[in-house]
Backbone as CSV, one residue per row, in Angstrom:
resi,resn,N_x,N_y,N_z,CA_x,CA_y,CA_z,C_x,C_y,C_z
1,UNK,0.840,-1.191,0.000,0.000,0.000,0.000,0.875,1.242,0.000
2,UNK,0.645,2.496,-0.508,1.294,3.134,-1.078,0.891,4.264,0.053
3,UNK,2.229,5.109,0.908,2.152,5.794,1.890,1.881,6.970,1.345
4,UNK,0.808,7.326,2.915,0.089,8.379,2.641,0.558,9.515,3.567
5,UNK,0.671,10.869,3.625,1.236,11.845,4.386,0.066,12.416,5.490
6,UNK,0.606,13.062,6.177,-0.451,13.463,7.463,-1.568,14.361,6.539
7,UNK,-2.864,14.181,6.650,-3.435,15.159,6.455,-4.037,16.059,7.431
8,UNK,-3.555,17.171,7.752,-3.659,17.799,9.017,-5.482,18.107,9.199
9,UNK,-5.375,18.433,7.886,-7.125,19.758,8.174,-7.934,18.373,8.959
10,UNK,-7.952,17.222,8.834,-8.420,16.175,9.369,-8.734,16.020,10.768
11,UNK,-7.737,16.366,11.209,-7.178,16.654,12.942,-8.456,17.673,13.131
12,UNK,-8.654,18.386,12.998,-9.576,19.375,13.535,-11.035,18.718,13.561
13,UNK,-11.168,17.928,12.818,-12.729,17.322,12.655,-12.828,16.333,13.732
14,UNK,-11.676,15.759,14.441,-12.109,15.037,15.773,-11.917,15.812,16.797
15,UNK,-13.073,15.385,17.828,-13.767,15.897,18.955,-13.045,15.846,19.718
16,UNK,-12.825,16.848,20.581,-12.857,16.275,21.988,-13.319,15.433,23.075
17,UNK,-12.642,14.497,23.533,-13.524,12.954,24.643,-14.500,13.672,25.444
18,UNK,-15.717,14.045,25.428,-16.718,14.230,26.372,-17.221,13.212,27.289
19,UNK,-17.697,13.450,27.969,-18.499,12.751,29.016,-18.711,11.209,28.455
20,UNK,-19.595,9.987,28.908,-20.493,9.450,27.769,-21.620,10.216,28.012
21,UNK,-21.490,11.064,28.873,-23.436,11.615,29.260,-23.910,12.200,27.823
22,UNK,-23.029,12.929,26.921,-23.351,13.592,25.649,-24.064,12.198,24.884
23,UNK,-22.846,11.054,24.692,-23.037,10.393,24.140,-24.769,9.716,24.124
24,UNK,-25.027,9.407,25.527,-26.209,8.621,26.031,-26.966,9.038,26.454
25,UNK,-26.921,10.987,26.105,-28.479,11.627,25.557,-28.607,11.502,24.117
26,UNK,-27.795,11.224,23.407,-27.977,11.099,22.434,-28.756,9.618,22.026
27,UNK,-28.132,8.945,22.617,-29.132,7.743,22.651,-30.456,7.456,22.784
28,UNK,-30.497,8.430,23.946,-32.236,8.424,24.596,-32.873,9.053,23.804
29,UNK,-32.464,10.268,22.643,-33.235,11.118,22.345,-33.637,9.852,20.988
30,UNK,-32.620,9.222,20.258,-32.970,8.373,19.116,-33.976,7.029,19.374
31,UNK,-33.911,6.959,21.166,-35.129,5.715,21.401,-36.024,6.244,21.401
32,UNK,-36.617,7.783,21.867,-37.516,8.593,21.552,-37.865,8.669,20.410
33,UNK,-37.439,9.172,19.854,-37.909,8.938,18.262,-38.574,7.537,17.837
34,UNK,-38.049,6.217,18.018,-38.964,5.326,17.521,-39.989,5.050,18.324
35,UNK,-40.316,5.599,19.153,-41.667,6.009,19.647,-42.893,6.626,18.528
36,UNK,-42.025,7.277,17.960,-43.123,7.777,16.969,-43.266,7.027,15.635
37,UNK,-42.554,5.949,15.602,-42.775,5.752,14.113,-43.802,4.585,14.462
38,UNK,-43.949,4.685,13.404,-45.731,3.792,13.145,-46.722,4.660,13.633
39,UNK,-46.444,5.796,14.130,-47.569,6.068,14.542,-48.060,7.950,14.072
40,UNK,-46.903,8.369,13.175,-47.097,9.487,12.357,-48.455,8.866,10.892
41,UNK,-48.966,9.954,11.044,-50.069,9.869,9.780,-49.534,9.580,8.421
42,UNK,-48.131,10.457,8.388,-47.795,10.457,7.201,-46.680,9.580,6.962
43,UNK,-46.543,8.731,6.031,-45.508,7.338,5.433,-43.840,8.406,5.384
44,UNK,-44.560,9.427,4.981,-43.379,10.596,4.295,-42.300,10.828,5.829
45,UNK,-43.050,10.940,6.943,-41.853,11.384,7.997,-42.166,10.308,8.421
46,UNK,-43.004,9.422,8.075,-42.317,7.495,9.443,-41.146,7.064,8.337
47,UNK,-40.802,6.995,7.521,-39.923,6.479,6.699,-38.497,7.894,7.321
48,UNK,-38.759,8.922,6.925,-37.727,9.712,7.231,-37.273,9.447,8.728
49,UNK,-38.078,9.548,9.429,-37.302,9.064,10.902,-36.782,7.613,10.960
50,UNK,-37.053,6.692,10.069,-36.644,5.439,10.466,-34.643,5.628,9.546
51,UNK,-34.846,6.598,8.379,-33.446,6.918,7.751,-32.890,7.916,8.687
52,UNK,-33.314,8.405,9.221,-32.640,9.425,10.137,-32.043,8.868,11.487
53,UNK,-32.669,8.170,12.223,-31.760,7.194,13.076,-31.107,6.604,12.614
54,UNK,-30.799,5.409,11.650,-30.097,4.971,11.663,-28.871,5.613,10.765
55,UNK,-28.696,7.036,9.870,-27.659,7.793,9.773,-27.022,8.411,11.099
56,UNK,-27.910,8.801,11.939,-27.504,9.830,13.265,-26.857,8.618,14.403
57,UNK,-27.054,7.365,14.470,-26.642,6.528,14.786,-25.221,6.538,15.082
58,UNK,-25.111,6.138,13.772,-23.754,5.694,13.409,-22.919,6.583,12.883
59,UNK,-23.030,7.681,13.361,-22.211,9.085,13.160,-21.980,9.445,14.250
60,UNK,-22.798,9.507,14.980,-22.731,9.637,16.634,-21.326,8.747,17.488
61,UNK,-21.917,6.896,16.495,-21.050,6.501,17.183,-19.546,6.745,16.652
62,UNK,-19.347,6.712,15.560,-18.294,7.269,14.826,-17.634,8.022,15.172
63,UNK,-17.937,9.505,15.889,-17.189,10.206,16.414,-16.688,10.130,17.347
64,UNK,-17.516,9.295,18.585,-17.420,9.194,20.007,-15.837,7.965,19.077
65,UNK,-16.024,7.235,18.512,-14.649,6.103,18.140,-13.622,6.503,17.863
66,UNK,-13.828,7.833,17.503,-12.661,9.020,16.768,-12.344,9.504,18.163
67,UNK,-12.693,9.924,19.005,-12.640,10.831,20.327,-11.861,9.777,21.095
68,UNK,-12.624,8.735,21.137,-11.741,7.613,21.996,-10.315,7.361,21.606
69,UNK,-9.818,6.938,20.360,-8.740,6.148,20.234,-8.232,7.686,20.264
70,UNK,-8.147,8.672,20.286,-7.458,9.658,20.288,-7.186,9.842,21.601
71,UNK,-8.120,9.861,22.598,-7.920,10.019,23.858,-6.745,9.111,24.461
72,UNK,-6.956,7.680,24.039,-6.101,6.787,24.520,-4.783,6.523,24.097
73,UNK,-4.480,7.134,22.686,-3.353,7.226,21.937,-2.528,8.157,22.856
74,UNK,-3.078,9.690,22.845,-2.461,10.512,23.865,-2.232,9.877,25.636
75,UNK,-3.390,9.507,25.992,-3.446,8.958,27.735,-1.727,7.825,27.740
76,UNK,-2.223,6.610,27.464,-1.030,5.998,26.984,-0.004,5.949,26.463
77,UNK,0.323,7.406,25.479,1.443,7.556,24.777,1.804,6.548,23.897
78,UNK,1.249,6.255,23.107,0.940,4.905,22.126,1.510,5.869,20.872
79,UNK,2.406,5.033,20.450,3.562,5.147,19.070,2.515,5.110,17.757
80,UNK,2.435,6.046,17.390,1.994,6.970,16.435,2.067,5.313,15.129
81,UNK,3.496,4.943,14.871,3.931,3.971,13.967,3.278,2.581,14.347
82,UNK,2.876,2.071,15.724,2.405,0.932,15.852,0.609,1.364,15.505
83,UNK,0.116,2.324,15.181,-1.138,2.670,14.822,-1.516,2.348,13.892
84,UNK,-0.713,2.608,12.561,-0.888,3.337,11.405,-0.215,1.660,10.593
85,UNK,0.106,0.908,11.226,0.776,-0.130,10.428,1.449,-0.109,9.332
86,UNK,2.428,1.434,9.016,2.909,2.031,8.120,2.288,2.664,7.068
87,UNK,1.086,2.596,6.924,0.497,3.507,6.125,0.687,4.337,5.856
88,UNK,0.964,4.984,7.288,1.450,6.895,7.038,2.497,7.139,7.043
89,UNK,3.007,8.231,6.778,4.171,8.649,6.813,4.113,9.576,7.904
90,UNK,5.114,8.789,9.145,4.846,9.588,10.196,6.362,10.314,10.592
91,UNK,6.503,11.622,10.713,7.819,12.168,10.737,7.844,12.765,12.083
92,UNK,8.452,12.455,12.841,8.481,13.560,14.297,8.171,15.159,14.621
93,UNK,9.332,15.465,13.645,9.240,16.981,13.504,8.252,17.281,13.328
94,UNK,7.319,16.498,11.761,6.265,17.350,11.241,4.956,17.349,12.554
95,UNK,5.111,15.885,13.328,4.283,16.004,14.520,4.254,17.100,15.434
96,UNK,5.244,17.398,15.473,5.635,18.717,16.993,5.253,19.998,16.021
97,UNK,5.202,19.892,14.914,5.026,21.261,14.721,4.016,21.688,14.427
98,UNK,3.016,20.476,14.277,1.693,21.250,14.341,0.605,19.985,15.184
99,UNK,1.807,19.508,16.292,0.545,19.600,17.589,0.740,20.900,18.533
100,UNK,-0.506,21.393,18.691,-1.606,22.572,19.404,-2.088,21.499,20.559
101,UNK,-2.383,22.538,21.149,-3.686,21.796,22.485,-4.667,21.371,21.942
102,UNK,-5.201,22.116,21.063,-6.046,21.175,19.968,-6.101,20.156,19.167
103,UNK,-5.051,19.992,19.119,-4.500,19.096,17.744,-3.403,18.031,18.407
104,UNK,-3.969,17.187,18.536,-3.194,16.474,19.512,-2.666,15.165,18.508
105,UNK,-1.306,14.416,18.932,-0.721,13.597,18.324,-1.858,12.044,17.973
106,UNK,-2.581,12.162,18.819,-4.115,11.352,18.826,-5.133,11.723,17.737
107,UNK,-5.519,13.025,18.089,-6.461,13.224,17.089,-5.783,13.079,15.660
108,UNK,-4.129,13.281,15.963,-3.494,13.426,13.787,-3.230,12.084,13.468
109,UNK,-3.361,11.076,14.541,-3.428,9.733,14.055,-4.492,9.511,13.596
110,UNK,-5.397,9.793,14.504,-7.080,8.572,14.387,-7.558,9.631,13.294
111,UNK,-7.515,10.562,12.632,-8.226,11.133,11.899,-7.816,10.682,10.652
112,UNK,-6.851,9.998,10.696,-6.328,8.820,9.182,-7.166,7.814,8.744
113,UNK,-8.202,7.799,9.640,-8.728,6.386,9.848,-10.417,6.726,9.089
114,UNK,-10.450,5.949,7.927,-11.809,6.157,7.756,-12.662,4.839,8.749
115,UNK,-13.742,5.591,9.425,-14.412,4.813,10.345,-15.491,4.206,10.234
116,UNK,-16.178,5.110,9.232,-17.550,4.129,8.572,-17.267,2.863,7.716
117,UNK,-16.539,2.208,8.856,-16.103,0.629,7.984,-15.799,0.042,9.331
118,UNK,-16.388,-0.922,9.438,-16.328,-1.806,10.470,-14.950,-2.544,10.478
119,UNK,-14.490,-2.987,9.386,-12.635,-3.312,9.205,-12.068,-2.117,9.912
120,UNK,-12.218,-1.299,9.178,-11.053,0.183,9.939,-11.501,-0.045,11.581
121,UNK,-12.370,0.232,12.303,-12.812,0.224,13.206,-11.827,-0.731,14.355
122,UNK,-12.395,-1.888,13.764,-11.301,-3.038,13.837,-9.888,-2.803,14.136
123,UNK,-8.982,-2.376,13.005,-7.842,-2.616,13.117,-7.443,-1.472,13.895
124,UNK,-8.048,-0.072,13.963,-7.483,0.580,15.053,-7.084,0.084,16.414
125,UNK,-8.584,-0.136,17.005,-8.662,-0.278,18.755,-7.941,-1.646,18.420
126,UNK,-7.345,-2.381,17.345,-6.489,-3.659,17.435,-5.186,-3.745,17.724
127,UNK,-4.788,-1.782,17.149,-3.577,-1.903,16.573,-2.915,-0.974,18.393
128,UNK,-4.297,-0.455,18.717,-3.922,0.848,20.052,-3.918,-0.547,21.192
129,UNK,-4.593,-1.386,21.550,-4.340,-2.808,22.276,-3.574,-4.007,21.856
130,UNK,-3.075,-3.743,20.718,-1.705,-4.658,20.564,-2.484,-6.128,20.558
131,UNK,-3.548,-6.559,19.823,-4.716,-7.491,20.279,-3.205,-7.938,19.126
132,UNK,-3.055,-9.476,19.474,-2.369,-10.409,18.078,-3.154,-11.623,18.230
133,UNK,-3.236,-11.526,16.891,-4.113,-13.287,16.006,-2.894,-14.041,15.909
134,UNK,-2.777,-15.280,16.329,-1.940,-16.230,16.173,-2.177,-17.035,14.411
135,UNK,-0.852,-17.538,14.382,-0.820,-18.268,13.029,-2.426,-18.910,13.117
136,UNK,-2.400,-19.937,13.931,-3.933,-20.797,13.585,-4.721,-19.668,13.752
137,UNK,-5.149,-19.165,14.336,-6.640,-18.564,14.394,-6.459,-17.517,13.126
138,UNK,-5.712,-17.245,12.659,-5.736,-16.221,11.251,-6.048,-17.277,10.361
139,UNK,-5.552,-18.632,10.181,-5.665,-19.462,9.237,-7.154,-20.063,9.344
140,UNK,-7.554,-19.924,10.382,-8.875,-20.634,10.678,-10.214,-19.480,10.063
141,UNK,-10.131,-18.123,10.429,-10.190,-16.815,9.874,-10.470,-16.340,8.709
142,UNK,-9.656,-16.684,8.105,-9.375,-17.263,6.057,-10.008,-18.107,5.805
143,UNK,-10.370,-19.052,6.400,-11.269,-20.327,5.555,-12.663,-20.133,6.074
144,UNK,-12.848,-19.519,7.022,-14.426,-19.485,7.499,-15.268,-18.455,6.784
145,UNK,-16.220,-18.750,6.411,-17.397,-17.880,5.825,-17.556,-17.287,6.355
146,UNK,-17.276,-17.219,7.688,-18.330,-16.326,8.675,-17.505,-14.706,8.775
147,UNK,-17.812,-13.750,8.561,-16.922,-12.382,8.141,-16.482,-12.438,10.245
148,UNK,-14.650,-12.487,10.535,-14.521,-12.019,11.696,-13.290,-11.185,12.044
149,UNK,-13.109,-10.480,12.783,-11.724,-9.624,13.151,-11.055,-10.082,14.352
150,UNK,-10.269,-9.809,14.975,-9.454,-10.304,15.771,-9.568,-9.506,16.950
151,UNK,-10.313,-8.770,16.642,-10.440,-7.016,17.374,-11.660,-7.211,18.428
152,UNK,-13.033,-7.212,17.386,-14.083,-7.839,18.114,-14.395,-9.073,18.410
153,UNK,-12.992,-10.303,18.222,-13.117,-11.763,18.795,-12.788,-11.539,20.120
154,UNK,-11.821,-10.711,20.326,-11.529,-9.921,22.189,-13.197,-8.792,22.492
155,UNK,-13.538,-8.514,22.150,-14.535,-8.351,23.063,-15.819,-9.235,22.951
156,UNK,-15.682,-9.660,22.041,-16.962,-11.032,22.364,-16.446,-12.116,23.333
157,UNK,-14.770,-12.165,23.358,-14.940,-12.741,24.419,-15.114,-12.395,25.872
158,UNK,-15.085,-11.308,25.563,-15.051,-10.515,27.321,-16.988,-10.189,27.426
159,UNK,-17.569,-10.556,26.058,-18.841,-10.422,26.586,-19.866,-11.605,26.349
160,UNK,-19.881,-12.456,27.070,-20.261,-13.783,26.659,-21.279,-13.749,26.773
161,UNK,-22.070,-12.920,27.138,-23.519,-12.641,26.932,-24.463,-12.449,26.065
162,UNK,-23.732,-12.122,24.967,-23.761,-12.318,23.075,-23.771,-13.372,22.677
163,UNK,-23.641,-14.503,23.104,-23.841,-15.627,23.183,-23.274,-16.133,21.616
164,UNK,-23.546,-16.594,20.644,-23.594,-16.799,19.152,-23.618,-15.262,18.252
165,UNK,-23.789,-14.653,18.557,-23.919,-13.717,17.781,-22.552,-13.660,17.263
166,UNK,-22.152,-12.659,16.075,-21.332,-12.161,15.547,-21.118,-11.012,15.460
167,UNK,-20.095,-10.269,16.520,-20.049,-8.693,16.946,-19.721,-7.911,15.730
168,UNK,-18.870,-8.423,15.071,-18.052,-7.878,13.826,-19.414,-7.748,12.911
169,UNK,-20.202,-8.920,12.164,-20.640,-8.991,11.621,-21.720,-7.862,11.568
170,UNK,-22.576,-7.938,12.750,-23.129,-7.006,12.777,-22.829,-5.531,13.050
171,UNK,-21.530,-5.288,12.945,-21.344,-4.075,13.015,-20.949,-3.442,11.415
172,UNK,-20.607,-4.514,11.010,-20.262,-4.392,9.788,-21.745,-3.833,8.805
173,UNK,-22.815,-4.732,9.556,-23.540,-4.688,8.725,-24.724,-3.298,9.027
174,UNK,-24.451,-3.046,10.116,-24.915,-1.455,10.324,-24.404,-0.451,9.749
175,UNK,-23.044,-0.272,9.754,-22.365,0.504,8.974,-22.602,0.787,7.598
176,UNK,-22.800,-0.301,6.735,-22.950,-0.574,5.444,-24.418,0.165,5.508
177,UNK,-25.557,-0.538,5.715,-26.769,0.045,6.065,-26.933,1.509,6.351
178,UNK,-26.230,2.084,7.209,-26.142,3.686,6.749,-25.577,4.260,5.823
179,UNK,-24.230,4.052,5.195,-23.879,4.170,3.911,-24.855,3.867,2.767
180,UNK,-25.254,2.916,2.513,-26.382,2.881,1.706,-27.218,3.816,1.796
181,UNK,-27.986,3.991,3.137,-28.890,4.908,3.191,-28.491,6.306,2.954
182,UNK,-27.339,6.791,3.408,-26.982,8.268,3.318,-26.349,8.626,1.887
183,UNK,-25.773,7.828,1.260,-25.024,7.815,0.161,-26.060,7.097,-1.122
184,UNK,-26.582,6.088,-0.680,-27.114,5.568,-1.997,-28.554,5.681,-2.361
185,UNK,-29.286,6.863,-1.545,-30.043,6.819,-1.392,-31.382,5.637,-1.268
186,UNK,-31.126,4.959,-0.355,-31.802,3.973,0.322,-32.656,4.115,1.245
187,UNK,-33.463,3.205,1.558,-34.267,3.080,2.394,-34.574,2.047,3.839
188,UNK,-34.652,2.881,5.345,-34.598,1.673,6.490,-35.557,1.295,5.999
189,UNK,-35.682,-0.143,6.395,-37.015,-1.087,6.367,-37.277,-1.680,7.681
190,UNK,-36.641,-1.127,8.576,-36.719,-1.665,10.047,-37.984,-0.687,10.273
191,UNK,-38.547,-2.090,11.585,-39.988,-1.498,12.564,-39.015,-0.403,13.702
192,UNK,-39.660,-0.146,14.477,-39.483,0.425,15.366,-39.127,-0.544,16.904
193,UNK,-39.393,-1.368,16.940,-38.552,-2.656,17.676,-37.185,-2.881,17.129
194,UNK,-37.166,-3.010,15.451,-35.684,-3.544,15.065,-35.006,-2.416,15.389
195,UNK,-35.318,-0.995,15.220,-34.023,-0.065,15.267,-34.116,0.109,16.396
196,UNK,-34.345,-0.292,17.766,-34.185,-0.219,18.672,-33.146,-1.514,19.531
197,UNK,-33.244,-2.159,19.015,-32.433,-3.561,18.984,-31.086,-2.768,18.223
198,UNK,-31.468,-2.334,17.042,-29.652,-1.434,16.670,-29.165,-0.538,17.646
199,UNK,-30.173,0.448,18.300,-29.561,1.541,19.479,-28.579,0.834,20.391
200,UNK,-29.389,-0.349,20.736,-28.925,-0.643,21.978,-27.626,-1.700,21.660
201,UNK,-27.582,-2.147,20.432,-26.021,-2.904,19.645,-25.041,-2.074,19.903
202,UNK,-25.706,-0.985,19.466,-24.176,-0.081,18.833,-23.616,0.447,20.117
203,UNK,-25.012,0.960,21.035,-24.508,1.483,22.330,-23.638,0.892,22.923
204,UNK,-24.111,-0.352,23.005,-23.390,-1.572,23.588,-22.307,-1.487,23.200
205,UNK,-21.719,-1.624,22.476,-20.582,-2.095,21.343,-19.473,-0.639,21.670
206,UNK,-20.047,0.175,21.395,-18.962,1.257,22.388,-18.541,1.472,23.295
207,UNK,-19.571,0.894,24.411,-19.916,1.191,25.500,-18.228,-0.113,25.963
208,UNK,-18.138,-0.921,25.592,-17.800,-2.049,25.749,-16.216,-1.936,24.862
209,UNK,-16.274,-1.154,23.961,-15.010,-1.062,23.535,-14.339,-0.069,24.045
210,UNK,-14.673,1.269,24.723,-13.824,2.151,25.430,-13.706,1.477,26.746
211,UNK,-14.252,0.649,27.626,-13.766,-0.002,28.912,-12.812,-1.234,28.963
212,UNK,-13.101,-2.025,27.672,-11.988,-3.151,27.775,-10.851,-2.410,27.226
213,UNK,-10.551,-1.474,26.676,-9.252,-0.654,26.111,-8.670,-0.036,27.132
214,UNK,-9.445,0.495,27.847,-9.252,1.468,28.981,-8.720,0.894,30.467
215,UNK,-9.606,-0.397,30.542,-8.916,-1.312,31.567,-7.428,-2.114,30.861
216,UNK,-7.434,-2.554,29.672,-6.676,-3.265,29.139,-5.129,-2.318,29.469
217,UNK,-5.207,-1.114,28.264,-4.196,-0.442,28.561,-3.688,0.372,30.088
218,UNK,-4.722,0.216,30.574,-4.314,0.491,32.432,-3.652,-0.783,33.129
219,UNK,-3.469,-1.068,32.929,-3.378,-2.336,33.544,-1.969,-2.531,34.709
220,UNK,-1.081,-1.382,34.417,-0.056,-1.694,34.956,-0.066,0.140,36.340
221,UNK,-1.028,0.816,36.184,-1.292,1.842,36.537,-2.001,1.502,38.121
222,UNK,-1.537,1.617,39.018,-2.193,1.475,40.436,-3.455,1.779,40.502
223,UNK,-3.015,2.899,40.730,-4.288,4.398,40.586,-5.905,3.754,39.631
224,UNK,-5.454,3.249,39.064,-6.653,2.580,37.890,-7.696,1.164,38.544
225,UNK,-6.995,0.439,39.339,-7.164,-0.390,39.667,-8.559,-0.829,40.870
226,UNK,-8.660,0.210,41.258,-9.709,-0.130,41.793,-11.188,0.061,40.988
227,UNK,-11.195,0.979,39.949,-12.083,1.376,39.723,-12.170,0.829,38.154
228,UNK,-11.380,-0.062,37.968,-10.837,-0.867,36.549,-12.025,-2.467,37.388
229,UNK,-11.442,-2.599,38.927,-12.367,-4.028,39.362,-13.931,-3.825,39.390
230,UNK,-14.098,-2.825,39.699,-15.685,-2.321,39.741,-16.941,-2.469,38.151
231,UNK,-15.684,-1.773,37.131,-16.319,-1.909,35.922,-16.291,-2.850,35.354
232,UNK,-15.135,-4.110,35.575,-15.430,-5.286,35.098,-16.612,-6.278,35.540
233,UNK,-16.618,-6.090,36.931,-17.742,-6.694,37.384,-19.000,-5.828,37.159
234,UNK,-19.254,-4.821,36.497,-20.622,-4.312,36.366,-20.276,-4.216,35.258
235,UNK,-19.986,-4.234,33.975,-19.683,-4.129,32.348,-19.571,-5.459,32.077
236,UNK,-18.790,-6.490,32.398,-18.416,-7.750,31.270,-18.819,-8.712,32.746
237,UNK,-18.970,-8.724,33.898,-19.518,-9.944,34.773,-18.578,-10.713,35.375
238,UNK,-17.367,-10.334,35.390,-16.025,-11.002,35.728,-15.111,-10.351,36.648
239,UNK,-14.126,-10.777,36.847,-12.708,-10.120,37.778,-12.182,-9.660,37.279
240,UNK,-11.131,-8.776,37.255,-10.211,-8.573,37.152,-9.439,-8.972,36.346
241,UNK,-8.974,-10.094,37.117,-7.909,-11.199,36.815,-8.603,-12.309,35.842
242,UNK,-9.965,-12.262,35.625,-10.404,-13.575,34.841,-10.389,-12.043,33.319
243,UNK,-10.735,-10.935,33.634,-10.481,-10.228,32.582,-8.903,-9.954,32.072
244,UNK,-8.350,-10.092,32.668,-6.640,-10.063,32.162,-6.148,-11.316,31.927
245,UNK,-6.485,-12.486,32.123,-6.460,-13.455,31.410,-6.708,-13.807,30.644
246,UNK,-7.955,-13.143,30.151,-8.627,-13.400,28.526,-7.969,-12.381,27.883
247,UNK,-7.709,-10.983,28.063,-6.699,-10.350,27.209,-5.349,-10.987,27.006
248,UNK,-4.516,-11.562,28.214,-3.330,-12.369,27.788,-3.371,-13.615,26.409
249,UNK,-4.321,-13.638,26.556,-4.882,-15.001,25.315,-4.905,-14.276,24.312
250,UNK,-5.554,-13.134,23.412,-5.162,-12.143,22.879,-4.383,-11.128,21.995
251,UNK,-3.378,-11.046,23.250,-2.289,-10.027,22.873,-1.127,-10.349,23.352
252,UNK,-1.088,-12.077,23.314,0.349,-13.046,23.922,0.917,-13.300,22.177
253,UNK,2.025,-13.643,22.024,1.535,-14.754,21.050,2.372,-16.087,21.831
């Protein structure tokens, strides 16, 4: 693949890490909304609200994914070059000279990253947790039909409550689904039950990828530790230690 140079103006379009409270009014306000569908007079705005969540969705979550790995790139001090898997052309100097308080060595990474793709998505928070696929399970990977990443095989396993499902898959396949809709001019065909079953995926699915990153890369931090045991047992249902064991499986080889 043929290296690409920083594109700065990029940097400015990611957010600053807010609260999740921003995030999960935003949520509430989009379960609100399918409150109303089916039940507007007109086909013209129940169809528009059913395309309008699921674009505002996944833009929402998109940014909050942009905000995160930026946050954690900077928090951690995570090598710009183990990010980017050489893609970019990353030069020191040109870094220092136009990181600002604004513009942080985080945001000029993750803003490389196109995110409305469930792959990209993937290989970031893969590449910022150092997650490694072993020879077999990449080979096993390659021959299976079933579309999977290595990225969200670590948090499906930290959430076994998903039982069969396919985290990747369906994220993949939300993503696509708003692209279609925003770009190809398409149409949701979801009730107002199904896109509510998406709110609460995607919520999930973030919700779940900034805490196993966040505990993961803390891990050696004191200070973190108590309040790293609390969220495992109220987020994924486990310890600690049964959660750092399943990351060692992971990101060993």
């Amino acid at each position: 693949m043929k290296d690409r140079m920083i594109e700065k103006w990029k940097a400015d379009l990611v957010p600053d890490l807010k609260d999740f409270g921003n995030f999960q009014a935003e949520i509430k306000k989009l379960k609100k909304l399918c409150s109303f569908i089916n039940k507007e007079k007109s086909d013209i705005k129940d169809q528009a609200l059913k395309n309008y969540v699921i674009i505002r969705l996944v833009g929402v979550a998109e940014n909050l994914l942009k905000s995160m790995a930026a946050d954690l790139i900077d928090e951690f001090d995570i090598s710009p070059e183990s990010v980017v898997d050489g893609d970019l052309v990353i030069h020191t100097d040109e870094l220092a000279a136009i990181k600002s308080e604004h513009m942080t060595i985080g945001k000029i990474v993750t803003s490389q990253f196109n995110l409305p793709n469930a792959n990209n998505i993937g290989n970031l928070f893969q590449n910022i947790n150092t997650i490694h696929e072993s020879k077999k399970a990449h080979d096993r990977r390659m021959k299976s039909k079933i579309p999977q990443h290595p990225f969200f095989d670590w948090i499906q396993d930290l959430t076994p409550k998903t039982g069969k499902m396919n985290l990747f898959e369906q994220v993949d396949q939300m993503v696509k689904r708003r692209n279609d809709i925003a770009h190809n001019v398409d149409d949701s065909r979801d009730s107002a039950d199904q896109l509510l079953k998406k709110i609460d995926l995607i919520h999930g699915c973030v919700v779940m990828i900034w805490f196993a990153s966040f505990i993961h890369l803390s891990r050696d931090q004191k200070k973190s530790q108590k309040e790293n045991t609390t969220k495992c047992e109220q987020l994924f249902g486990m310890s600690l230690k049964k959660f750092y064991k399943i990351a060692d499986k992971h990101t060993k080889n």
